[in-house]
C-alpha positions as CSV (number, residue, x, y, z in Angstrom):
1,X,-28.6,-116.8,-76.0
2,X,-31.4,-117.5,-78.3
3,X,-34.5,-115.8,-77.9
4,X,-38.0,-117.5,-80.1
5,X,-40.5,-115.4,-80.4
6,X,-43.6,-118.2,-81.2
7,X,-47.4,-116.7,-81.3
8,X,-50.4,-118.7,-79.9
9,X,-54.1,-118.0,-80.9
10,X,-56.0,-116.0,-77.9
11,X,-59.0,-117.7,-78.6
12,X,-60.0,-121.1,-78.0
13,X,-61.7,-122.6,-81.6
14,X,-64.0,-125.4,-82.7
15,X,-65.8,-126.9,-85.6
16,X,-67.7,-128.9,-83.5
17,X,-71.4,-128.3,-83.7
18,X,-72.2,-130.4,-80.6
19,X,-69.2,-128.8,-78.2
20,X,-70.2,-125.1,-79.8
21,X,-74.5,-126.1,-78.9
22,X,-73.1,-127.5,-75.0
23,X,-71.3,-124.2,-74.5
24,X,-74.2,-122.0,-75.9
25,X,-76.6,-124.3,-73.7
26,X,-74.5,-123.2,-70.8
27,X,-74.0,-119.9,-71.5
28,X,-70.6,-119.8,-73.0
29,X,-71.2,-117.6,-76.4
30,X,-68.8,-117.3,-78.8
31,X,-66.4,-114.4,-80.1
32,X,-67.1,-114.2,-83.2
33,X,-66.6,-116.7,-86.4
34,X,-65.0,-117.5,-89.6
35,X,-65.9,-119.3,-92.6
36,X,-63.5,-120.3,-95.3
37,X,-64.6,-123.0,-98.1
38,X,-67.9,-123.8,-96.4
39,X,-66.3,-124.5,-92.4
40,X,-67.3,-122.2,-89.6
41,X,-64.3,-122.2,-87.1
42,X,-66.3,-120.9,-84.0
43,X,-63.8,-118.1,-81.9
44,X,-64.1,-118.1,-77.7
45,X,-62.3,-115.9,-75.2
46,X,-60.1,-118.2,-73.3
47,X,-61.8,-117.6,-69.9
48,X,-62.2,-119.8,-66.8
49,X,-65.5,-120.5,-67.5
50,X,-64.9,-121.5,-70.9
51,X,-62.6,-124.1,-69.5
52,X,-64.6,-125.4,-67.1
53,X,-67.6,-125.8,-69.5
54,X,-65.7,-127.8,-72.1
55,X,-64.1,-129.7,-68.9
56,X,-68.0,-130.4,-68.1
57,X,-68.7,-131.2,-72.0
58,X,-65.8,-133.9,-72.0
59,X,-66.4,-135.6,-68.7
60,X,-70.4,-135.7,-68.8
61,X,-71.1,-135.9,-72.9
62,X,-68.1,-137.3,-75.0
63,X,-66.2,-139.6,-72.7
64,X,-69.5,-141.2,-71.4
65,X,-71.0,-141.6,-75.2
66,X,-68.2,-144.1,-75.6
């Protein structure tokens, strides 16, 4: 049997100004976050509320600015 070892980032990350503002706005605040060449990469704990937020931000703001 082969075993794969794969690794998986343990924060949730986003460039987006407008999804990292909606989660700020709702009192998701981020980890920390990293710049390289210019680009903040904002960091989050992956947490249920996290989730439900950006399930909120997606439903209520993205899909229904199409």
């Amino acid at each position: 049997m082969i075993i794969i070892e794969s690794k998986f980032d343990k924060e949730y990350s986003t460039q987006w100004l407008q999804e990292v503002n909606y989660l700020s706005d709702h009192g998701v605040k981020y980890s920390f976050v990293k710049t390289v060449n210019g680009i903040s990469t904002y960091k989050y704990a992956k947490t249920l509320e996290l989730f439900k937020t950006l399930s909120e931000f997606y439903e209520n703001v993205y899909y229904k600015a199409k």
